[in-house]
KEKE-3310 file (N, C-alpha, C; in steps of 0.2 Angstrom, whole numbers, plus 5000, padded with zeros to 4 digits):
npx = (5067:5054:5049:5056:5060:5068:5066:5076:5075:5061:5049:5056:5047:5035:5019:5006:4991:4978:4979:4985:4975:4966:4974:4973:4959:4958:4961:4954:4950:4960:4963:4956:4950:4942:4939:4943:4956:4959:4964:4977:4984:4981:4992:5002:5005:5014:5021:5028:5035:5043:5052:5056:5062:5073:5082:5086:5089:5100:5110:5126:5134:5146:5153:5164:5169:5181:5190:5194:5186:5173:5167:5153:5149:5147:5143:5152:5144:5129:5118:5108:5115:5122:5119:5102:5102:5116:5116:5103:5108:5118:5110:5102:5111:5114:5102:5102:5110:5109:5097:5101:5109:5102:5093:5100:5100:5100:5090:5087:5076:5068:5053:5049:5033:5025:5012:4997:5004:5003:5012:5025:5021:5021:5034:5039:5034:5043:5057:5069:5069:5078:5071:5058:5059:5045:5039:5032:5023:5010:4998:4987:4986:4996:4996:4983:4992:5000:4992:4987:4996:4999:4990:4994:5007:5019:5025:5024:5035:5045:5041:5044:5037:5036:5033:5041:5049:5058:5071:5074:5077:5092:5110:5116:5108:5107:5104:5098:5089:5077:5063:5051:5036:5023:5024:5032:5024:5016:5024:5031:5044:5052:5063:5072:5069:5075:5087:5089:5084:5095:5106:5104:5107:5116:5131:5129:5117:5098:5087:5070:5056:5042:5031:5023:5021:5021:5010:4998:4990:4994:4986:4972:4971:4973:4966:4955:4948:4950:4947:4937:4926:4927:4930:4940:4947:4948:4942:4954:4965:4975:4987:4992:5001:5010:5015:5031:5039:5047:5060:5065:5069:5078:5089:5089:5096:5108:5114:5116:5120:5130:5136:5128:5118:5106:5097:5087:5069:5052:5035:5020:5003:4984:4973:4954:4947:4957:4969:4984:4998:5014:5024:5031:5035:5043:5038:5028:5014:5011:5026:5039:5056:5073:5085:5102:5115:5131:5146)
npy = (5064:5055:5046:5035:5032:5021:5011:5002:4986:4982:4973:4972:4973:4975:4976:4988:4982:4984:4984:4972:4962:4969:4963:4949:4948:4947:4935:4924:4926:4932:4924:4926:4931:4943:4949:4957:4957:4960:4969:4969:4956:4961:4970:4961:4957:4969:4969:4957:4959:4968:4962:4954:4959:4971:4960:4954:4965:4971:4960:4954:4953:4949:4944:4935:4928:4920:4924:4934:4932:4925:4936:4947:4958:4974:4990:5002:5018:5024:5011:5015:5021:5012:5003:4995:4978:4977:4982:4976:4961:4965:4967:4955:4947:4948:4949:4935:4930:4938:4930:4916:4917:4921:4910:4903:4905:4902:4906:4910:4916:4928:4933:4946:4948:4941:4937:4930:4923:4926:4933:4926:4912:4917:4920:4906:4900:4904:4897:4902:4902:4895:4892:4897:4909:4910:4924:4932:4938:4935:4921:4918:4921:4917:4902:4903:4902:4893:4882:4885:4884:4872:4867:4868:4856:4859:4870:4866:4862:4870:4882:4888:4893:4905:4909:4923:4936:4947:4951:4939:4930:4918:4925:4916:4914:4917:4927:4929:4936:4948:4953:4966:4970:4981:4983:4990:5001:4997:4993:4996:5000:5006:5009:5000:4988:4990:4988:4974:4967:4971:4963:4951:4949:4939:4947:4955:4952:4957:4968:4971:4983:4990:5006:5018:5037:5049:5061:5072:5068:5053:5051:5055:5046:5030:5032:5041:5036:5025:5016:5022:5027:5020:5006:4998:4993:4986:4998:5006:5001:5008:5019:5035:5043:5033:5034:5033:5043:5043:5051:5048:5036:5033:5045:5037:5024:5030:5037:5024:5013:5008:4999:4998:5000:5008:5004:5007:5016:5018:5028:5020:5017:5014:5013:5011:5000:4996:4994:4993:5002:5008:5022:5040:5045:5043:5050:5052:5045:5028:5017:5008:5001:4996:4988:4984:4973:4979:4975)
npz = (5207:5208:5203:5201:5213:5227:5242:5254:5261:5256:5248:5230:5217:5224:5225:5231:5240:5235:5220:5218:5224:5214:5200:5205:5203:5189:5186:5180:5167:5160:5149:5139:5124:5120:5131:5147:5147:5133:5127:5130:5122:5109:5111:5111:5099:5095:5104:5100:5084:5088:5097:5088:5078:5083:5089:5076:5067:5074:5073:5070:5055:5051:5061:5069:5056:5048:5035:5023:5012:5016:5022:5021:5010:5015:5010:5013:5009:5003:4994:4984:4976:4969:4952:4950:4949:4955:4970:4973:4974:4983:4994:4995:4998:5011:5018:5015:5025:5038:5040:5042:5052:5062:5064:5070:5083:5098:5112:5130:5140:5152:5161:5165:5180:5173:5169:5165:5156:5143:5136:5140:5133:5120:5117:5120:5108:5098:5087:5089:5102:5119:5132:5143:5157:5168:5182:5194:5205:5209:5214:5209:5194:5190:5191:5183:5170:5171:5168:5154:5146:5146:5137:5125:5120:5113:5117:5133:5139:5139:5145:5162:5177:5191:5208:5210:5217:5208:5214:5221:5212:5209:5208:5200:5188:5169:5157:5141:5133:5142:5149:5150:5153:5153:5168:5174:5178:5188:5202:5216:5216:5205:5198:5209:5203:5188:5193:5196:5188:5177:5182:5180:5164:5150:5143:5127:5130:5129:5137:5136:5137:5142:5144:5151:5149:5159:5158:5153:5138:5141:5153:5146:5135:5143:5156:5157:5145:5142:5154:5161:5150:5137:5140:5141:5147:5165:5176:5189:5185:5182:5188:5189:5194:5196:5185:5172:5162:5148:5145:5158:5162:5150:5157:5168:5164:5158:5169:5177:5173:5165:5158:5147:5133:5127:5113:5106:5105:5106:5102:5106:5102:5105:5095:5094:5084:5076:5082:5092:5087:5082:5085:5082:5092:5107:5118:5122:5127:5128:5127:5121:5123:5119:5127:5126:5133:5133:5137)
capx = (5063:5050:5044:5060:5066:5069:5070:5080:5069:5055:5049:5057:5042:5028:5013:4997:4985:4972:4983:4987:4967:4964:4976:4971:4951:4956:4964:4950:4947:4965:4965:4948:4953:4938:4938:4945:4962:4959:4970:4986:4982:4983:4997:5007:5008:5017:5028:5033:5036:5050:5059:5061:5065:5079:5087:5085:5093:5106:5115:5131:5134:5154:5157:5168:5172:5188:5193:5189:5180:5169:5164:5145:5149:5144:5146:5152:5139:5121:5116:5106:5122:5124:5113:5100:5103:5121:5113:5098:5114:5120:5103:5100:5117:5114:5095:5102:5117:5104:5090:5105:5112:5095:5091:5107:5102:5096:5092:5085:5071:5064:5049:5046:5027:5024:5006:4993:5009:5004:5022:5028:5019:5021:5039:5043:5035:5050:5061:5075:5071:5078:5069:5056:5055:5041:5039:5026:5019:5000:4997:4982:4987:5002:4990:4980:4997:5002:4986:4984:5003:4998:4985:5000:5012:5025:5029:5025:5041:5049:5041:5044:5034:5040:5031:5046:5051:5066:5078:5076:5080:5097:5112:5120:5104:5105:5098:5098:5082:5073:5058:5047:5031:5017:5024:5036:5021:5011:5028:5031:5051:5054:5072:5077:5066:5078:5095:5091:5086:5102:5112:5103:5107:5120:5134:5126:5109:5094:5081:5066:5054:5037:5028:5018:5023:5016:5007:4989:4987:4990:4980:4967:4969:4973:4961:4948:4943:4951:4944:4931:4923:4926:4929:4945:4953:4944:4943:4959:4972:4981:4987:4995:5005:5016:5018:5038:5040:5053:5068:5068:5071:5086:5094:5093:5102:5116:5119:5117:5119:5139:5137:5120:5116:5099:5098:5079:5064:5045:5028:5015:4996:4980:4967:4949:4944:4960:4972:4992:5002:5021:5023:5038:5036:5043:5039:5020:5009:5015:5032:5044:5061:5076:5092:5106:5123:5136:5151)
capy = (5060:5050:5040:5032:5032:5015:5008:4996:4982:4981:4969:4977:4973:4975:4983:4987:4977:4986:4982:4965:4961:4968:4957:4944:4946:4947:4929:4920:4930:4930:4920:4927:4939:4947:4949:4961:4957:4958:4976:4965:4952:4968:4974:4956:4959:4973:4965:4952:4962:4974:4960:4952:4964:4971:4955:4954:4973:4972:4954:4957:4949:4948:4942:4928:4925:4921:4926:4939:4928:4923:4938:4948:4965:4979:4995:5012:5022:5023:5004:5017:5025:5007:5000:4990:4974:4975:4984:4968:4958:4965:4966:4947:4941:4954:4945:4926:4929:4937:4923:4910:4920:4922:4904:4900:4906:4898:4910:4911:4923:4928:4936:4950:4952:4937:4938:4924:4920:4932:4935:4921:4908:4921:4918:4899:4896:4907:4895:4904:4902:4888:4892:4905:4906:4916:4927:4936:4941:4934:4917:4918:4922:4911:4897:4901:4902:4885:4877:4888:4880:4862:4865:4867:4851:4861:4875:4866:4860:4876:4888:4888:4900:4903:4914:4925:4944:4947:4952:4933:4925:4917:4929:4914:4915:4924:4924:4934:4941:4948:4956:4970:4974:4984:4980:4995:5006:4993:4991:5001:5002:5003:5007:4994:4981:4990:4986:4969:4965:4971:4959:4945:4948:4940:4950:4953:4949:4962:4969:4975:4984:4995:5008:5025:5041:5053:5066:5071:5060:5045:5050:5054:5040:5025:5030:5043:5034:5018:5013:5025:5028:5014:5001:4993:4989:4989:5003:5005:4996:5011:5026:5042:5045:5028:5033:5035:5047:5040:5053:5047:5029:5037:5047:5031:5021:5035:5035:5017:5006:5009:4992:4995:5003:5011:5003:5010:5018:5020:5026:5016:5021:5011:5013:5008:4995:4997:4990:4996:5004:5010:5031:5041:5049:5039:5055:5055:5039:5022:5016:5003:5002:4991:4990:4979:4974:4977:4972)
capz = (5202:5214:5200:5200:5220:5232:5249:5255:5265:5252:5240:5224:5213:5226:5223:5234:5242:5231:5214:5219:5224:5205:5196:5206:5200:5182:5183:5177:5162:5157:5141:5136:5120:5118:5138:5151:5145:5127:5126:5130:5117:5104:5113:5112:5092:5095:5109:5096:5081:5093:5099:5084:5072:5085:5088:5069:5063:5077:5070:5067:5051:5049:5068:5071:5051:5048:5034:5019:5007:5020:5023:5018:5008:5018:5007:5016:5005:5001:4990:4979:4972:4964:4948:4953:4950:4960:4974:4975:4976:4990:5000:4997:5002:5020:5023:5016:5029:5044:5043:5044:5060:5068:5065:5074:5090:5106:5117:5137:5141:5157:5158:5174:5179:5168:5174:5164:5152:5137:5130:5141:5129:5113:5115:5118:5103:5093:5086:5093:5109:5120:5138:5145:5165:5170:5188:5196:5214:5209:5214:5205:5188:5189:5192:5175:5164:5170:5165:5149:5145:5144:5132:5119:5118:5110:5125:5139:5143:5138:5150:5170:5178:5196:5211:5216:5215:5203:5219:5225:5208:5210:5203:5196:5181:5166:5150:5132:5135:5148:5146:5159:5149:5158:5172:5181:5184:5196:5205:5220:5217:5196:5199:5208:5197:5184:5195:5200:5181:5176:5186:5174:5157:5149:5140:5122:5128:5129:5141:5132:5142:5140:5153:5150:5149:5165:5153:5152:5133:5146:5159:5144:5134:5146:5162:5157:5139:5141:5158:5162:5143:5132:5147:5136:5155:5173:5181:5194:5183:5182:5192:5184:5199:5195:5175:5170:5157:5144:5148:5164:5160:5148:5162:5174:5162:5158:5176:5186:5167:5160:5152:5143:5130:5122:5106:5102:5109:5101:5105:5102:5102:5105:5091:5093:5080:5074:5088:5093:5081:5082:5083:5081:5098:5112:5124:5123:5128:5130:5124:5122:5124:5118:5129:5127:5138:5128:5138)
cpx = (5059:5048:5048:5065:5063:5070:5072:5073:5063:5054:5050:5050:5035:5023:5008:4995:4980:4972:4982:4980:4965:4966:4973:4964:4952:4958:4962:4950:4955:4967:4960:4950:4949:4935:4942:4953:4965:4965:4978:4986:4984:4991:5004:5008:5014:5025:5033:5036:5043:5053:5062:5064:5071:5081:5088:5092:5100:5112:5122:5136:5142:5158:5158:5169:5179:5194:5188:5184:5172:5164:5159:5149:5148:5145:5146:5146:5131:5122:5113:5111:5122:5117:5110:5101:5110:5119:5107:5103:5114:5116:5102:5104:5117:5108:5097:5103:5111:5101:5097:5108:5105:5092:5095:5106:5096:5098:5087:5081:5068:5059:5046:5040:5025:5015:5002:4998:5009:5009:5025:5027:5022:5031:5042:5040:5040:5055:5069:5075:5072:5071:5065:5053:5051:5040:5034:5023:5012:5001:4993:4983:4992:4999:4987:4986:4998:4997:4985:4991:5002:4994:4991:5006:5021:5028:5029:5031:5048:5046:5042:5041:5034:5036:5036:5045:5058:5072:5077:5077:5090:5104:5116:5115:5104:5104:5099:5093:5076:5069:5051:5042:5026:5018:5027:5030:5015:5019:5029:5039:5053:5063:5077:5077:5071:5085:5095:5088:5093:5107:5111:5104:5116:5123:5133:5120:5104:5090:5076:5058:5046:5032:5024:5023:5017:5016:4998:4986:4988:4986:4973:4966:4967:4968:4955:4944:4945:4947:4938:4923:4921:4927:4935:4948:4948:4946:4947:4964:4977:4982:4994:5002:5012:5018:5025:5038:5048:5061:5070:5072:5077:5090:5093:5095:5109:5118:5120:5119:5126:5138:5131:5118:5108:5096:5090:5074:5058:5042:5027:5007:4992:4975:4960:4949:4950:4968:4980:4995:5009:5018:5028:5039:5037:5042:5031:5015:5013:5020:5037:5052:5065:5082:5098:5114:5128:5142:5151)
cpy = (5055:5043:5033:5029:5023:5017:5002:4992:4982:4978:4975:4979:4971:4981:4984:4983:4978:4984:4973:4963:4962:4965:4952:4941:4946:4941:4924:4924:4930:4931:4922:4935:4944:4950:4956:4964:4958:4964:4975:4959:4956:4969:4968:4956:4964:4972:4962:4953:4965:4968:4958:4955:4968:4967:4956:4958:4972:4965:4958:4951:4947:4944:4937:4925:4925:4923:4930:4938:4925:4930:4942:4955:4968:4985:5001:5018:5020:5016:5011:5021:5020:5005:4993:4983:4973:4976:4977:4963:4958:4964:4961:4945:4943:4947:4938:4926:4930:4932:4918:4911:4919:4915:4899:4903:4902:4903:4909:4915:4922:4935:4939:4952:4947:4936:4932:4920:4921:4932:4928:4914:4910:4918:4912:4897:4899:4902:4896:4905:4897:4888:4900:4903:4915:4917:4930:4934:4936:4925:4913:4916:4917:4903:4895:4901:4896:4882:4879:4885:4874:4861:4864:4863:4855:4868:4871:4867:4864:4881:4885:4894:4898:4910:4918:4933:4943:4948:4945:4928:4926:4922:4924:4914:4919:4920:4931:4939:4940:4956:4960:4974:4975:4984:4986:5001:5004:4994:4999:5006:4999:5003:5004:4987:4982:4986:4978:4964:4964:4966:4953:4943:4945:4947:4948:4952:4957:4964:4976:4976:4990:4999:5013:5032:5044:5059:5065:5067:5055:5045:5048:5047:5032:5024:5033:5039:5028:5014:5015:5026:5021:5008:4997:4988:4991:4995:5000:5001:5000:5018:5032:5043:5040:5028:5035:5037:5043:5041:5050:5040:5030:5039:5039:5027:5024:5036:5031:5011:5009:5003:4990:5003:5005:5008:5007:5010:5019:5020:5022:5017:5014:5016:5010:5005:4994:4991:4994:4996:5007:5020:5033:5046:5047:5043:5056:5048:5034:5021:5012:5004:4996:4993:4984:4979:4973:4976:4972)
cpz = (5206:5210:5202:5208:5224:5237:5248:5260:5261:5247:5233:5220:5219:5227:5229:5233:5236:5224:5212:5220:5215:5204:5199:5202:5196:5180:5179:5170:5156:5149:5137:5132:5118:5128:5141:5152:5139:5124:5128:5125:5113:5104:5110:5105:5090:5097:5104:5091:5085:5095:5093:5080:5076:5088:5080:5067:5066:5074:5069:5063:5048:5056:5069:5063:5050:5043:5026:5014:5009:5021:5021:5016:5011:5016:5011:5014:5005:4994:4984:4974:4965:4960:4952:4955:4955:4968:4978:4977:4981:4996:4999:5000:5009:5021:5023:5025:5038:5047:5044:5053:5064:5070:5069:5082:5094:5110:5122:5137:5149:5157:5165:5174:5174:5166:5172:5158:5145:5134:5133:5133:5121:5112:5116:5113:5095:5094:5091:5101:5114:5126:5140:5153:5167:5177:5189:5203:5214:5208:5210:5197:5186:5188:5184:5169:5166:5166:5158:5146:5144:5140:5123:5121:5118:5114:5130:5144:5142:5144:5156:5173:5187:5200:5217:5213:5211:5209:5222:5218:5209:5205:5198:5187:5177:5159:5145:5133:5139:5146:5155:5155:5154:5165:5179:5183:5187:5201:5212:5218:5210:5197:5201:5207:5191:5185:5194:5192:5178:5177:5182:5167:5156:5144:5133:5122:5130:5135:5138:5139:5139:5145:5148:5151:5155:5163:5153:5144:5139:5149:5152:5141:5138:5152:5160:5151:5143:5147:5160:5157:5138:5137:5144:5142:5161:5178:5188:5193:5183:5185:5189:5188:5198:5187:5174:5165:5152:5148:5155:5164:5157:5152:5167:5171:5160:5165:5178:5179:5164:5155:5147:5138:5127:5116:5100:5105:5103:5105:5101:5104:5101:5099:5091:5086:5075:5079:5090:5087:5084:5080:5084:5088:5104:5118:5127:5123:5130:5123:5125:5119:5122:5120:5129:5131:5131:5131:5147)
residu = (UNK:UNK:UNK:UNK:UNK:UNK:UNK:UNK:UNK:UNK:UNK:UNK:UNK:UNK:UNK:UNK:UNK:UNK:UNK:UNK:UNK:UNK:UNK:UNK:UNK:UNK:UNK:UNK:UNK:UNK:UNK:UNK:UNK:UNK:UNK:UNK:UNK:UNK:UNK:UNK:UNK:UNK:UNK:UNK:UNK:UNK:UNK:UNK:UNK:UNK:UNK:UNK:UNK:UNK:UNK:UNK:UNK:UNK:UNK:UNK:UNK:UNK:UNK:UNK:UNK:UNK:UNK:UNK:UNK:UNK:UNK:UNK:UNK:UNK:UNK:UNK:UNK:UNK:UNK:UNK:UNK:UNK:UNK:UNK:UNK:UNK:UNK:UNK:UNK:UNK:UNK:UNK:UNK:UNK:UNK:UNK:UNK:UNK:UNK:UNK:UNK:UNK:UNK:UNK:UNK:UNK:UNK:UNK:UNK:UNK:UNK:UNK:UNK:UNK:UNK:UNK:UNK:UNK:UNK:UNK:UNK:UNK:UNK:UNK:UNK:UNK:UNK:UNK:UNK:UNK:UNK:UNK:UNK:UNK:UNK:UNK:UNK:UNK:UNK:UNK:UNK:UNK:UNK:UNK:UNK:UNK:UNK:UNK:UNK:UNK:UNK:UNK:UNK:UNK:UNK:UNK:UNK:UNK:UNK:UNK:UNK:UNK:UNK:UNK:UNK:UNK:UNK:UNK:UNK:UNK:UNK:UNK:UNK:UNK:UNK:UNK:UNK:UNK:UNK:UNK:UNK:UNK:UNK:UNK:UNK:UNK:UNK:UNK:UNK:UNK:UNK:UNK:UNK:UNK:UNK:UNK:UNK:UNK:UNK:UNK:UNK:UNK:UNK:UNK:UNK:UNK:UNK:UNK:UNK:UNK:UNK:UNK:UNK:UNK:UNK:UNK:UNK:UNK:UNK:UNK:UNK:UNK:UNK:UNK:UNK:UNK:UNK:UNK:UNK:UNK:UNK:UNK:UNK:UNK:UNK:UNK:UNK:UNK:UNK:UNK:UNK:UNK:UNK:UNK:UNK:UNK:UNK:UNK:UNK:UNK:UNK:UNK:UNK:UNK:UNK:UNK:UNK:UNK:UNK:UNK:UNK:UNK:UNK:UNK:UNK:UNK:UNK:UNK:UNK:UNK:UNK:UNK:UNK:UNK:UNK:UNK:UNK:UNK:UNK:UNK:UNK:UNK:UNK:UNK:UNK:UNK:UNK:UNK:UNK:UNK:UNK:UNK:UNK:UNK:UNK)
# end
């Protein structure tokens, strides 16, 4: 599987001169949602929606009570077995019990590829979040997410945005959520962008991630319409040859990942005039992933 193969001696997350020149040009432009970027702007509704709704689902609403009165019903069977009004019951005291849990947490994010601060920004203004330190190779773009960060009071002093590769973040760092969107098919070496992730999540915490399937819908959708037809993205943002099909992603976490689980995978599709939408085929176009450490 080449998509997925490493060398030793190489920046993990380094991409071509020719790569790195593009992002660089698109830095001015960045913040500009009706601009050159504006199909990540779309995209980041998407982004926020998946994390929180699996932080959300996954809660686990009886953990650490201590005794039986305390704890939330949860019925062995189908809720529609029971009449309405008992079953409404049960589903208010689950969502009270959720929003109470989810508003209890303080959680770390780091954000790989973070490039003009797109999701970096989107999540330090999530209550549940304490801390977001953003990375990326482009000095450029790093550059525009600092300055676009001071325009809002209430993140500033929550993001850190840092120009390294993830194999030179410290191993003593870790954090709840760590996030790698659009990001593993610029990288020369996804696999072991994925290993040297790994090593940062706490135990319990997530790593949400989103790439392309390497299929002729992506080539047509994302290079011939998107960059050559409709102009969504500049010509030479993406190359066929660096797209990671889902299953492969699957099989390299069932071999090299024992402490991480899958929790949820979905396509998602771009729509003119329409925008990103969720799709029930994680094997066909772009697609996001939800992996947590569980022990």
């Amino acid at each position: 599987m080449t998509s997925l193969c490493c060398r030793e001696n190489d920046k993990l997350t380094s991409i071509c001169s020719e790569e790195k020149d593009h992002f660089n040009q698109l830095a001015s432009s960045w913040w500009n949602i009706n601009g050159s970027q504006r199909i990540l702007h779309k995209m980041n509704l998407l982004r926020m929606d998946f994390i929180q709704d699996t932080i959300s689902s996954n809660l686990k609403l009886n953990e650490g009570v201590e005794s039986v009165e305390e704890e939330v019903y949860i019925p062995p069977y189908d809720l529609s077995l029971l009449p309405n009004e008992v079953s409404g019951a049960i589903k208010l005291e689950q969502i009270l019990k959720k929003r109470q849990l989810y508003n209890k947490l303080s959680l770390r994010a780091l954000d790989v590829g973070c490039g003009g601060g797109i999701l970096s920004e989107s999540l330090a203004r999530l209550p549940i979040i304490k801390a977001v330190t953003g990375i990326d190779l482009s000095n450029e773009v790093l550059e525009v997410a600092k300055i676009h960060s001071k325009l809002d009071p209430l993140i500033v002093d929550k993001i850190d945005y840092k120009l390294m590769a993830i194999e030179d973040l410290p191993l003593t760092e870790k954090y709840e959520i760590i996030t790698i969107f659009e990001m593993l098919e610029h990288v020369t070496y996804p696999a072991a962008v994925l290993k040297n992730v790994l090593e940062h999540v706490e135990i319990g915490g997530w790593v949400f991630l989103s790439t392309i399937n390497r299929d002729f819908i992506s080539w047509f959708t994302t290079i011939f319409m998107g960059e050559h037809i409709l102009k969504i993205v500049p010509v030479g943002t993406h190359t066929l040859e660096k797209y990671i099909n889902q299953k492969e992603i699957v099989s390299w976490f069932n071999e090299n990942a024992d402490n991480f689980e899958i929790k949820d995978s979905k396509g998602c599709i771009y729509l003119p005039f329409q925008g990103w939408s969720f799709t029930n085929c994680p094997d066909l176009g772009n697609y996001f992933m939800a992996i947590q450490r569980v022990k």
